[in-house]
N, C-alpha and C positions, 0 to 999 in steps of 0.2 A: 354333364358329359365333359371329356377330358379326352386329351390326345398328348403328348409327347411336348407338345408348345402350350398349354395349359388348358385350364380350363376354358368351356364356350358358356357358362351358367346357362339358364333356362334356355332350353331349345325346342321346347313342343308344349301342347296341349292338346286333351282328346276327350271331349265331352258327350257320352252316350245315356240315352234315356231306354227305359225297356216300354215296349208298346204290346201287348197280346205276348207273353212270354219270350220275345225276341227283344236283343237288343238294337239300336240304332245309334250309328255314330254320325251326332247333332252337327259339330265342329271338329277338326282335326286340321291344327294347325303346326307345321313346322319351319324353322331354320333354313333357309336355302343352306344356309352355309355344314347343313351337316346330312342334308339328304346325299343319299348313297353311301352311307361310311355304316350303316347299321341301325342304327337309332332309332328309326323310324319300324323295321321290321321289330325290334323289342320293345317296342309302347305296343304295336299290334299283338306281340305272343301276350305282354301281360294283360291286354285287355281280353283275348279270347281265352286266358286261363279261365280268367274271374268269370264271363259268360259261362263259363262250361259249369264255373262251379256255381251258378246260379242256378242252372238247370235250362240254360237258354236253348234252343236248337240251331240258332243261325244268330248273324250280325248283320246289318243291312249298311252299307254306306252310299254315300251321296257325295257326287264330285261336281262345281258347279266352275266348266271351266269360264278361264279369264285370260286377257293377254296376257300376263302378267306369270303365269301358273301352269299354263297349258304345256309349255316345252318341257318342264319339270315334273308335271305331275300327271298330264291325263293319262298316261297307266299305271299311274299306283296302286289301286285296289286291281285289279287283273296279275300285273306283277306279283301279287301277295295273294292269288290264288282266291279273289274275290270272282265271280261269274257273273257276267252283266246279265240285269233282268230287263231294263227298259229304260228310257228318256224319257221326260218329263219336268214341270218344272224350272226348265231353265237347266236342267241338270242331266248326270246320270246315276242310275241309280245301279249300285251292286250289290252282292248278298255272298256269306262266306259260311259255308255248311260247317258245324260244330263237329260232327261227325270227323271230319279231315283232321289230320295231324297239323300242327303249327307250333316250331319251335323257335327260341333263343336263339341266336347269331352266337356259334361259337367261340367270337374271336372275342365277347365283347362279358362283360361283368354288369348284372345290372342290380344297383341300392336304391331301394326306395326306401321313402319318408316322407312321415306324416305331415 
């Protein structure tokens, strides 16, 4: 990722495993320094592209908040149109129906590689 004053090099990582034809996102880790600027909703559209074309029905996340995270993040998945199912864990747990549209942040270009 890149802005105007250069580049931030690595700013995320999203590690999802599938379990009964759904997928689950394991870890999902970002950048304080770039949450809200987009970033973070385009790692989510390419992951629910590839679910969809997996033939998954849903994504399940899991938010285990921390002091540390809570002020930043415990509506991220609700923000993104994830529907809470329940607590547990130490956590919470959300799920994002495949069925819903989820797109690209228009302002943004995104290049992946391998």
């Amino acid at each position: 990722a890149k802005d105007r004053f250069g580049h931030y090099g690595t700013v995320g990582f999203l590690y999802a495993v599938t379990a009964c034809g759904d997928w689950h996102i394991g870890n999902l880790l970002m950048s304080c320094r770039i949450l809200g600027r987009g970033i973070e909703k385009a790692l989510l559209a390419h992951v629910i592209r590839h679910a969809k074309e997996a033939g998954a029905k849903k994504i399940v996340g899991y938010f285990i908040p921390t002091k540390k995270n809570k002020a930043l993040c415990e509506n991220f998945y609700s923000d993104n149109n994830f529907k809470y199912l329940r607590e547990g864990d130490g956590g919470i747990y959300y799920e994002f129906d495949l069925a819903q549209e989820y797109s690209y942040p228009n302002l943004m270009k995104v290049i992946l590689s391998s």
